[in-house]
C-alpha positions in Angstrom: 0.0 0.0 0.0 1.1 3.6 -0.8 1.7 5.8 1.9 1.8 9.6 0.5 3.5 12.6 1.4 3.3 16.2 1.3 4.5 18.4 -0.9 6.4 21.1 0.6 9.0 23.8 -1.0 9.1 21.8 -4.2 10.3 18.2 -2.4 7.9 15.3 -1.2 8.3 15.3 3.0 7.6 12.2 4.9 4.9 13.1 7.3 5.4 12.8 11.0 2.3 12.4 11.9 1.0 8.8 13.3 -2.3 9.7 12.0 -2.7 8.5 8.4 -6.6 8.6 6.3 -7.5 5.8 4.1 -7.8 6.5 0.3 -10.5 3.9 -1.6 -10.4 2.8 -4.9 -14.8 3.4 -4.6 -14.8 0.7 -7.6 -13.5 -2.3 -5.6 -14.0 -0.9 -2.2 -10.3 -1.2 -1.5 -7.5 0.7 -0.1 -5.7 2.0 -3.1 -3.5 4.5 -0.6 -3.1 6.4 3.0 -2.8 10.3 3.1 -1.1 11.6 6.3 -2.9 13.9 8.6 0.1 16.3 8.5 0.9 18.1 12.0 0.7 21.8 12.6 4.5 22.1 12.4 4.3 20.6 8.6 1.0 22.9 7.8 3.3 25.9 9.1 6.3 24.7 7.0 4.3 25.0 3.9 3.0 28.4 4.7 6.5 29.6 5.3 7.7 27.9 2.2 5.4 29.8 0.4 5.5 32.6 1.7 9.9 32.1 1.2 9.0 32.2 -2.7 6.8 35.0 -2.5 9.0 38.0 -3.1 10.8 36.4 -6.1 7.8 34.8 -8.0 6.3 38.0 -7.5 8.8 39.8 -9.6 9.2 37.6 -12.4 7.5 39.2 -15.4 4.2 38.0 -15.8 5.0 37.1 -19.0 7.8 34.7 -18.2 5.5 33.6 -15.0 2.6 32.1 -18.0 5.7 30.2 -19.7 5.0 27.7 -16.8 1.5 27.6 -17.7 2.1 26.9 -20.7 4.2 24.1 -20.3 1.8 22.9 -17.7 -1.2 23.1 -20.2 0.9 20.9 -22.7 1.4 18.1 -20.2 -1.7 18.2 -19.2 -2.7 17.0 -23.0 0.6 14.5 -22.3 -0.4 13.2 -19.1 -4.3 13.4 -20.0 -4.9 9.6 -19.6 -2.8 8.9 -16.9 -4.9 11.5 -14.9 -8.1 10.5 -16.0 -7.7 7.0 -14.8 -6.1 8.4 -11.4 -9.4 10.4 -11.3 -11.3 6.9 -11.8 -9.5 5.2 -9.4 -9.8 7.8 -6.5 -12.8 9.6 -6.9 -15.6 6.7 -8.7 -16.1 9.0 -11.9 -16.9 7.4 -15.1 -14.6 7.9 -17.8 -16.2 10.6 -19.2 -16.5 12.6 -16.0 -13.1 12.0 -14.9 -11.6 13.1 -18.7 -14.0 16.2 -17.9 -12.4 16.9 -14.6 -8.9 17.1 -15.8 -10.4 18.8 -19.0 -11.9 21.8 -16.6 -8.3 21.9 -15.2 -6.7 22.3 -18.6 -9.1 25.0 -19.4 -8.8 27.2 -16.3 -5.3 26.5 -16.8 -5.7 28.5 -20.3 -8.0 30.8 -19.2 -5.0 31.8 -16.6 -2.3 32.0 -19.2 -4.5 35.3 -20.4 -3.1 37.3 -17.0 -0.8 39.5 -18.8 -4.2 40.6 -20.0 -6.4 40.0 -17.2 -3.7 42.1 -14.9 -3.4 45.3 -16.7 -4.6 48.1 -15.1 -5.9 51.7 -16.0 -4.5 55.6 -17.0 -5.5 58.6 -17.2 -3.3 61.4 -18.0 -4.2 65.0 -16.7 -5.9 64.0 -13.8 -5.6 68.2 -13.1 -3.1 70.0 -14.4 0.0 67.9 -15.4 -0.9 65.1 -12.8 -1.4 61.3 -14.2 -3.2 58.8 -12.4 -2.3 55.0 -13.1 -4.3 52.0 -11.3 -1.2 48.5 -11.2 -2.9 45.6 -10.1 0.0 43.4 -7.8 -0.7 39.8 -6.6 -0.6 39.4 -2.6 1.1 37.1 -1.2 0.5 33.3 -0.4 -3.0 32.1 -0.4 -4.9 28.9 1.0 -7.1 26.4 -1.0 -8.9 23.9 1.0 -10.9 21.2 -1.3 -13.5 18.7 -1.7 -12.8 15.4 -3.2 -15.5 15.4 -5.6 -13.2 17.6 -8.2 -9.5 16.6 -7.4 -8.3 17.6 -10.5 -10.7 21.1 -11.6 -11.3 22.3 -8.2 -7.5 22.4 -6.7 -5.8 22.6 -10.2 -8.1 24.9 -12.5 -10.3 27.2 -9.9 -7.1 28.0 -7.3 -3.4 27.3 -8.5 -3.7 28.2 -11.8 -4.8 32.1 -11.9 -3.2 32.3 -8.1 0.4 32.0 -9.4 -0.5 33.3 -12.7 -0.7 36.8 -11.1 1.9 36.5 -9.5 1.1 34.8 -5.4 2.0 31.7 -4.2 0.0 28.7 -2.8 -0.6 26.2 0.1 -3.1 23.7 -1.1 -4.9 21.6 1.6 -5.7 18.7 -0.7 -9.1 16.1 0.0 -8.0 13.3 1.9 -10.3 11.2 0.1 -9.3 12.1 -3.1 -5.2 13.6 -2.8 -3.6 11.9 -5.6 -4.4 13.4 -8.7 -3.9 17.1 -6.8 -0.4 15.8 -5.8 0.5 14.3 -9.0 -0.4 17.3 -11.2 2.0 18.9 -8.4 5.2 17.3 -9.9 3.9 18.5 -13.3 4.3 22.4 -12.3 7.5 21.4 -10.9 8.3 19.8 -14.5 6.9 22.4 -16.1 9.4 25.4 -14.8 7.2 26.1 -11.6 10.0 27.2 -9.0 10.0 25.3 -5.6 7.9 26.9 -2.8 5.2 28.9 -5.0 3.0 25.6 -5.1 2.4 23.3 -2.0 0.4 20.2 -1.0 -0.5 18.9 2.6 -3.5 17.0 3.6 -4.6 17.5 7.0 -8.1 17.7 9.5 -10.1 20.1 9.5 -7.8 20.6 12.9 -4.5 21.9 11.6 -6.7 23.4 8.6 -7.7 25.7 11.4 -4.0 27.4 10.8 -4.6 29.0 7.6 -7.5 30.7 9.1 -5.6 33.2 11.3 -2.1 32.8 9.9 -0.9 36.3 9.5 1.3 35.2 6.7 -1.6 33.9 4.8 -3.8 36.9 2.5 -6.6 34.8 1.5 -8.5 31.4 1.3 -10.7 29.6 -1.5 -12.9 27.2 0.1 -15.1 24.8 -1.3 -17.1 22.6 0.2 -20.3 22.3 2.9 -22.1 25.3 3.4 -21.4 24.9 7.3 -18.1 24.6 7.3 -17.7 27.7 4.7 -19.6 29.9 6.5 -17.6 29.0 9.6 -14.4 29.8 7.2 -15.6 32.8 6.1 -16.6 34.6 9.2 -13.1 33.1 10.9 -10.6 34.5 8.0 -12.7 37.8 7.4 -12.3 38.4 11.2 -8.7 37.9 10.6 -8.4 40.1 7.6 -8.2 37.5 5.1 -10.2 37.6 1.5 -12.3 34.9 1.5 -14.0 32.6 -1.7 -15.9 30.1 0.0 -18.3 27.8 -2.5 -20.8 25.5 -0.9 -23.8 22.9 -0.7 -25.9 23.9 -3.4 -29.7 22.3 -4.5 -30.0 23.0 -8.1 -33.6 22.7 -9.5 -35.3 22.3 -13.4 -38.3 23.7 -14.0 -39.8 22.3 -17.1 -42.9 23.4 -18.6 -45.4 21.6 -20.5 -44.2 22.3 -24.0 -40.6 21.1 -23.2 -40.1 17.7 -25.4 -39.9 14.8 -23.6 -37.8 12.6 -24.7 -35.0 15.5 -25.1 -35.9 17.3 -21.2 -35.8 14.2 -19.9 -32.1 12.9 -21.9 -31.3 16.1 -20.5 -32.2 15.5 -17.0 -30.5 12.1 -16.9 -26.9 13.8 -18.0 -27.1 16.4 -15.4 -28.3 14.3 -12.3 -26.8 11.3 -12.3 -23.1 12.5 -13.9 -20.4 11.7 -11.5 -22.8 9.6 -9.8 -24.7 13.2 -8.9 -21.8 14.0 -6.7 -21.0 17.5 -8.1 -22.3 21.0 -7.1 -23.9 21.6 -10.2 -25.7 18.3 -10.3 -29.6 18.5 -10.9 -31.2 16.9 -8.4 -34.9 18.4 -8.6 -36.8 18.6 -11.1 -40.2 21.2 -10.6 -42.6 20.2 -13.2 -45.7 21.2 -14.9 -48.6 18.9 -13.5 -50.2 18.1 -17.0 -46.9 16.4 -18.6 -45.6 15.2 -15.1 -46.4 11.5 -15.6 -45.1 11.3 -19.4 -42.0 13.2 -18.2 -41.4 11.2 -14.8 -41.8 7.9 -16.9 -39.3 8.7 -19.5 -36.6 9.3 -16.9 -37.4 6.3 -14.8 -37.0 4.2 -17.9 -33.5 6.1 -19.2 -32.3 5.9 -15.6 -32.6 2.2 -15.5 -30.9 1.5 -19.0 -27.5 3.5 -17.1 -24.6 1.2 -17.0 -23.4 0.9 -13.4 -20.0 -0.1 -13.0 -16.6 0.5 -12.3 -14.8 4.2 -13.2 -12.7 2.9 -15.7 -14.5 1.0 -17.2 -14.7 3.1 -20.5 -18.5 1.6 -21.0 -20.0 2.4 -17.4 -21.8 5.2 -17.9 -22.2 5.7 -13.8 -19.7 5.0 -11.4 -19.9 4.2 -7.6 -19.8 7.5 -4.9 -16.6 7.9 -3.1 -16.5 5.8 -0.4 -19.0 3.6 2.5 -19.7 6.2 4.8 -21.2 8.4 1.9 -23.1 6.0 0.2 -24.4 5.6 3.5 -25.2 9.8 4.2 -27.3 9.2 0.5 -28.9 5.7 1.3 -30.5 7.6 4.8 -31.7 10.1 2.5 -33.2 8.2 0.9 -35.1 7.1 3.7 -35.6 10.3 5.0 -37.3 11.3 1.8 -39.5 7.9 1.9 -40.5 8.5 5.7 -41.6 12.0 4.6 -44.0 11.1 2.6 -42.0 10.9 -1.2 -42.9 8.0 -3.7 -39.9 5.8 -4.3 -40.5 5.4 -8.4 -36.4 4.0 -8.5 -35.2 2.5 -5.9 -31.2 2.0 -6.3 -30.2 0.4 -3.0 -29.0 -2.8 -2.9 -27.5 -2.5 -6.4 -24.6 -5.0 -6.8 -21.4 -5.2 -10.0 -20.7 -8.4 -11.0 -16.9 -9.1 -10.1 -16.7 -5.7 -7.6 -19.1 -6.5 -5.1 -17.3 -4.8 -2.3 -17.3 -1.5 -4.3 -19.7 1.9 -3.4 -22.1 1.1 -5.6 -25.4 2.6 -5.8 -28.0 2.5 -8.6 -30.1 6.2 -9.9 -33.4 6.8 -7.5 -36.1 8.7 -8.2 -38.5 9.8 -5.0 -41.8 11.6 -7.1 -44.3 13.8 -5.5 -41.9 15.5 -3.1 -43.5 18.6 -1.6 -41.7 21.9 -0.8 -41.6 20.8 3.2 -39.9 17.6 2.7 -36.2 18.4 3.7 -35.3 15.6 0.8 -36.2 18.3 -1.2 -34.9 21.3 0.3 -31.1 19.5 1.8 -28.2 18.6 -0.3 -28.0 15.0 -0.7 -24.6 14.7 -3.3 -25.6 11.8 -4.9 -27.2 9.9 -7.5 -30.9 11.0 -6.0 -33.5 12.7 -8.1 -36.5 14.9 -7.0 -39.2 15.7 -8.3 -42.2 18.2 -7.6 -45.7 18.8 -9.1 -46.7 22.7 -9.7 -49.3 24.1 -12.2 -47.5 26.5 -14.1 -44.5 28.8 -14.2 -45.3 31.1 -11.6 -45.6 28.4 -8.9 -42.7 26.8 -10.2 -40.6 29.4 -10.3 -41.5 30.3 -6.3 -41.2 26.7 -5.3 -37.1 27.1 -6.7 -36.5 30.4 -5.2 -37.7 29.3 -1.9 -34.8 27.0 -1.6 -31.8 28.6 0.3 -29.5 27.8 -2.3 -28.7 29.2 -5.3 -25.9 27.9 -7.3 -27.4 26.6 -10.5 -31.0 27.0 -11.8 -32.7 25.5 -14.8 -35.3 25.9 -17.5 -36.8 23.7 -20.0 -39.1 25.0 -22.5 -39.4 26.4 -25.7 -41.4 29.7 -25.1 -38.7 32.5 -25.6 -41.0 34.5 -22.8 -41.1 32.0 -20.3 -37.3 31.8 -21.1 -36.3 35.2 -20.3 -38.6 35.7 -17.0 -36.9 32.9 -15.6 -33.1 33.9 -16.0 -34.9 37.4 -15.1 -36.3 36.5 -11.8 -34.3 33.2 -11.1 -32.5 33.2 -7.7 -29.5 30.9 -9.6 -26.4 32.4 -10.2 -25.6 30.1 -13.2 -28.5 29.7 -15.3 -29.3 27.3 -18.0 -32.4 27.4 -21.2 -32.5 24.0 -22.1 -29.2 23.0 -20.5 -28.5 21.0 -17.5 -25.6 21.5 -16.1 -25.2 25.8 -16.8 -21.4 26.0 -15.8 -19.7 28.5 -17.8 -16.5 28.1 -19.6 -13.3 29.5 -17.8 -13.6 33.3 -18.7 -16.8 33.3 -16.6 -17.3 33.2 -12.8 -18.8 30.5 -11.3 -21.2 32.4 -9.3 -23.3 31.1 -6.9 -25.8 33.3 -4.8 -27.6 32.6 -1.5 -25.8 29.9 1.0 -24.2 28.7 -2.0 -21.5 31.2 -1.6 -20.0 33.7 0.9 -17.9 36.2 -0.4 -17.4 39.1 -2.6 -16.0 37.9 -5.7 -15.9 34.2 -7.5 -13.4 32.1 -8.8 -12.6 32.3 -12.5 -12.9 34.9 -15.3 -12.0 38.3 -13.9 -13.8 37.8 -10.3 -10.8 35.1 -10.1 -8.0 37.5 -11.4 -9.3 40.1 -9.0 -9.6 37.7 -6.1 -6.2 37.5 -6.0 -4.5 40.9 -6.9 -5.4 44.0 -5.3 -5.4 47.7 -6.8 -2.4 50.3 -6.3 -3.0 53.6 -7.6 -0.2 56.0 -8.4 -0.5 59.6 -9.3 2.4 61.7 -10.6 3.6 65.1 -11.5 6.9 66.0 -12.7 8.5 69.6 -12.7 10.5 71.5 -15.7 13.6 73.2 -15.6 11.6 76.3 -15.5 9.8 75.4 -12.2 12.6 74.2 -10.9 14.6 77.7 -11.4 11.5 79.7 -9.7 11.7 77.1 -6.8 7.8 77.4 -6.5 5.4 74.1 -6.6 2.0 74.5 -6.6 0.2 72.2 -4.9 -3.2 70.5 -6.3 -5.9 72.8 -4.4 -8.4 70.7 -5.4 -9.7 72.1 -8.7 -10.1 70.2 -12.1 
């Protein structure tokens, strides 16, 4: 069995710790690896190792600091099935959903080789009379990222790293100790990509020693993602301290379709964005609101699409779903389940109990669908990360469209239909911050924020696109005046009194 290590100041450091967390292969239920629980001593060594490199990575040109990128982007393509496979074995994602991770990596990784652009600043000349204003913007200094393990290589490696050292900060990276290896592995790639030793490094830790980044003075900032809990506990702790914060959380994305969406399509659709990555992903859809008068055609189709899904081992390039990560959470989802059956919910698709033929010890569990679930029934209101569907009965748009904003989060929101009316009330008067017209999963390409409302997120500005350059860089403003030989010889400076 592998026993990892941290990654600190550019060299992998055997842990002291004698507390060590078990990584599953979720496919075959066994032990693939052990992550240390890294002490406070080895957390503080990374900060300071970061914050060593900080001065002189902040001086490279921005130009010379995208080379690296560059590089990076290019093994990414390299390395692209050897990371899509780790993805697999780690995390439980099909194929196509672990290619898509590392994919999102690659392209935030692009979208970060644009901060020579991203960075520049403002002028104006003649502010008043022979003064010139110029706005820099200058990166801060080292910056934590604390992770889920349902994106190990797009969360830690395309929404943090990349556009943090782009501009010019360096990085201490608490990596999911469910899912560490593919974070850890696309950590020897900066290194071979040019990245100097110290600007990127990798621990995995409790929540405990995670505590440290919180109040470190030497740390600027901290992108969260994860529970909504926990980030609102991260949030009002590192604010207090001074710290910017980015904290992404739980979210509850609902569809609303209407009753001249097509079936068959809405409901392909559907299946794509609630049961990819076996529903374990923030912008999974996991309730569907539909019109009462095509609710029975529409709840049909998907029951019968849901049970044609191949269940079976991540990399397995034909399972189309893979298991969740590990016991424990297929346990969280299977009481949900329950929950939502004790409240009153029809169980239409029951997938408990599912078993793989040759990987019977894996975290297998099949697509559900619990029908008739009213806005009271927390199975409907609660995030329940996995492969779980929802579904609730309203007339027509109005009702639907109050029964979704009366959810407390607001990450992603969805319509289907074809009215162009309907269409444009809803991303009007949607409480989503990423909304989709006819598509499921509305996450926006790299250039965009992902920006999630409500107690989806707590902070003041989102990762990617600009939000994400601006998140880490802070504005300097500079105004200037110089003097000619003449007003040097009457040895008279007039002072700005105001006027312009």
């Amino acid at each position: 069995m592998q026993k990892l290590k941290c990654y600190i100041n550019g060299q992998w450091v055997e842990s002291k710790t004698t507390k060590y967390m078990d990584v599953f292969n979720p496919s075959t239920g066994e032990v693939m690896a052990q992550a240390p629980c890294c002490t406070p001593d080895e957390v503080e060594q990374a900060i300071q190792a970061a914050a060593a490199a900080f001065p002189a990575w902040s001086e490279t040109p921005v130009m010379r600091r995208v080379q690296v990128l560059y590089k990076l982007r290019d093994l990414l393509d390299e390395h692209m099935d050897e990371l899509t496979e780790l993805v697999a074995r780690e995390n439980g994602k099909a194929w196509g959903d672990a290619e898509g991770d590392v994919l999102k990596a690659k392209e935030a990784t692009e979208q970060a080789i644009a901060a020579p652009n991203l960075m520049m600043g403002e002028s104006l000349m003649d502010t008043s009379n022979q003064i010139d204003t110029v706005m820099y913007r200058e990166p801060l200094g080292v910056f934590a990222g604390i992770v889920p393990f349902n994106f190990p290589a797009m969360i830690p490696m395309g929404w943090m790293a990349p556009m943090c050292i782009a501009t010019g900060n360096t990085m201490v990276i608490k990596a999911a100790s469910m899912t560490p290896m593919t974070c850890l592995r696309i950590a020897e790639l900066y290194k071979e990509a040019g990245l100097p030793d110290g600007v990127l490094n990798i621990v995995t830790c409790s929540r405990v020693e995670a505590e440290i980044f919180l109040s470190h003075p030497a740390v600027k900032g901290v992108s969260f993602v994860g529970s909504t809990s926990v980030g609102l506990h991260i949030y009002s702790t590192a604010a207090a301290h001074g710290k910017r914060v980015q904290a992404l959380c739980e979210a509850k994305n609902h569809a609303l379709v209407l009753e001249d969406s097509p079936i068959e399509r809405t409901a392909a659709g559907i299946i794509n964005a609630a049961y990819g990555c076996a529903g374990e992903r923030c912008m999974a859809l996991p309730t569907v609101v539909v019109q009462e008068s095509i609710a029975d055609a529409l709840v049909a189709a998907i029951v019968r699409k849901a049970k044609e899904l191949k269940v079976g081992p991540a990399y397995d390039k034909t399972t189309e779903m893979g298991p969740v990560v590990t016991a424990d959470h297929r346990k969280f989802v299977t009481d949900w389940i329950e929950t939502g059956v004790k409240e009153g919910a029809q169980l239409v698709l029951d997938g408990r109990g599912i078993t793989v033929p040759g990987f019977e010890n894996g975290f297998y569990l099949g697509p559900t669908i619990l029908d008739h679930v009213t806005p009271e029934m927390t199975c409907g209101q609660q995030e329940i990360f996995g492969p779980v569907l929802c579904i609730k009965r309203v007339k027509d748009f109005e009702e639907g469209l109050a029964v979704m904003n009366q959810n407390p989060f607001a990450n992603g929101s969805v319509i289907f239909t074809q009215s162009g009316y309907y269409a444009r009330q809803f991303q009007r008067y949607t409480d989503g911050g990423m909304v989709g017209i006819n598509v499921g999963i509305p996450v926006p390409v790299g250039m965009f924020p992902f920006s999630g409302h409500k107690n989806s997120f707590f902070g003041d500005l989102h990762t990617l696109g600009k939000d994400g350059m601006r998140f880490y860089t802070e504005s300097k403003c500079v105004t200037t005046r110089w003097f000619d030989e003449e007003e040097m010889k009457r040895e008279k400076v007039d002072s700005w009194d105001g006027t312009i």
